[in-house]
C-alpha positions in Angstrom: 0.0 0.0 0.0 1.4 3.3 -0.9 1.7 5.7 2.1 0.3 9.2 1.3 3.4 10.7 1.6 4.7 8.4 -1.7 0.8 9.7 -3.4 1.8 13.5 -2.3 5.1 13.0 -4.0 3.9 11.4 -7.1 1.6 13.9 -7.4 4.6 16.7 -7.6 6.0 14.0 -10.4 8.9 12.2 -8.4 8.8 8.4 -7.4 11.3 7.3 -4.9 14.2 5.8 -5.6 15.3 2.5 -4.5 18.0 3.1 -1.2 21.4 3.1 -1.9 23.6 1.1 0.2 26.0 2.5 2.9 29.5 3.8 1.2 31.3 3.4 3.9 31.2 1.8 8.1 27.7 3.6 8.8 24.2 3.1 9.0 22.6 5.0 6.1 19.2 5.5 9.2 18.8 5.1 12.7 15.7 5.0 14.5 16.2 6.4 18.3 14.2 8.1 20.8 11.5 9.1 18.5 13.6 10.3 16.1 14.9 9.0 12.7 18.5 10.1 11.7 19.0 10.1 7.8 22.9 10.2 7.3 24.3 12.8 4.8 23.1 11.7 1.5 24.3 12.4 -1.8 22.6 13.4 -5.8 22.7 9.3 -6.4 20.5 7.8 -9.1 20.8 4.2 -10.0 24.1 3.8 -8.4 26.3 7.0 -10.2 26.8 10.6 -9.1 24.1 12.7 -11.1 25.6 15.9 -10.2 29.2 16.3 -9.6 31.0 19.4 -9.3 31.3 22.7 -7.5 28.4 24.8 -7.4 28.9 28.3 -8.9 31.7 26.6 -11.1 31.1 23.6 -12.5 27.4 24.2 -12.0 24.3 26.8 -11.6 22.3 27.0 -8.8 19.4 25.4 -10.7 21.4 22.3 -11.3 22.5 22.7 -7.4 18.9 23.2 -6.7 18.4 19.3 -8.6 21.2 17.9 -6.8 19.6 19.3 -3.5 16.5 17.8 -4.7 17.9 14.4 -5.4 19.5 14.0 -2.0 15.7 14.8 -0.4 14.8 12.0 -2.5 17.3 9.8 -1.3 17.0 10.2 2.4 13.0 9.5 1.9 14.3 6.7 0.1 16.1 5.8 3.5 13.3 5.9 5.5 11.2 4.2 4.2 13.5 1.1 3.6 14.1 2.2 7.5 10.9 2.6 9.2 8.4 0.1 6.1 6.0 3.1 6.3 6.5 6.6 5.5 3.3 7.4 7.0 5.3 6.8 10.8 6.9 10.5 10.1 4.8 13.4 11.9 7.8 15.8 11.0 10.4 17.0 9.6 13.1 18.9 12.4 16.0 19.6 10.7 17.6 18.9 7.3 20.9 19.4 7.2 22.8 20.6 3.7 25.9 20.9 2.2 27.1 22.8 -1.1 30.5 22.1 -2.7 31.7 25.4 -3.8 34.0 27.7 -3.5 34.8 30.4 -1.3 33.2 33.1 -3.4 29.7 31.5 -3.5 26.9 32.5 -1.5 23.4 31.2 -2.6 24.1 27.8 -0.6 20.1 28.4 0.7 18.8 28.8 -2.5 20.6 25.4 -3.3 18.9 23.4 0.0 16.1 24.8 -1.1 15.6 22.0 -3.6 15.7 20.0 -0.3 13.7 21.8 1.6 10.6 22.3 -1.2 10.5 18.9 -1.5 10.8 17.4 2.0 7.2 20.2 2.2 5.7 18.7 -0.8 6.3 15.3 0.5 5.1 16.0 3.9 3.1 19.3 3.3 3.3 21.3 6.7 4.7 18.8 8.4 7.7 19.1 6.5 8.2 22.3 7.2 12.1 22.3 9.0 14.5 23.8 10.7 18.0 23.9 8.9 21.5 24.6 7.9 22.8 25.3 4.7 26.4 25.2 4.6 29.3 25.8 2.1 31.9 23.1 2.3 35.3 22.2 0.0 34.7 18.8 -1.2 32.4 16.8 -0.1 32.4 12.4 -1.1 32.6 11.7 -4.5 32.8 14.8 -5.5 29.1 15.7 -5.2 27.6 19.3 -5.7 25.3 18.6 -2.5 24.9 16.5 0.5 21.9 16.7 2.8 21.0 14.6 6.2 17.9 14.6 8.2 16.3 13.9 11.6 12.5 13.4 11.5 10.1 12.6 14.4 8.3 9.4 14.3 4.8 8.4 15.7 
């Protein structure tokens, strides 16, 4: 049975991807105290780096924007193979994102914002966050974004 936050998102024209593995010794979720903890994840579809890159060099802040939205993607993706149910999320508290650019470049929240807008379509006001949007170096692989999450669970 599809959960109605996987009917609010095909609505908005995305289908979740299946969950990537773990690229390293971590736990891609973790279920404690209520909470679920997405770990960072990255603009992955079907196993390859969509968008790679600095932001602002090697890409625009649309195609950030993508990237952003990819990684929301993703870490539904997570829990859901997580928790079986998307449905068991009753918010959103904080996403978490990460642009690789350099040290000239300073739209990194209009590149979460791909997160953020679709962690709200997904889970309309409950997905409405607190957050952090970060510039960073490099980041793994060489992605343009990275973006973790901690949601609270009924």
């Amino acid at each position: 049975m599809m959960s109605q936050v996987e009917k609010r998102l095909r609505e908005a024209g995305f289908e979740l991807p299946v969950a990537q593995p773990s690229i390293a010794n971590y736990v891609a979720a973790l279920e404690a105290g209520g909470l679920l903890f997405v770990s960072g994840q990255l603009p992955i579809a079907a196993g390859q780096i969509r968008y790679a890159g600095r932001v602002g060099v090697d890409l625009n802040v649309e195609e950030g924007k993508l990237a952003a939205q990819l990684c929301a993607l993703n870490i539904l993706s997570q829990a859901k193979a997580t928790l079986g149910d998307l449905d068991r999320i009753v918010r959103c508290v904080r996403l978490g994102g990460f642009v690789n650019c350099d040290a000239n470049f300073h739209q990194q929240p209009a590149v979460v914002n791909g997160a953020s807008d679709l962690i709200v379509a997904a889970l309309a006001e409950a997905g409405r966050h607190t957050r952090a949007a970060v510039g960073s170096s490099a980041l793994p692989l060489n992605a343009a974004v990275e973006v973790d999450a901690i949601f609270a669970l009924k």
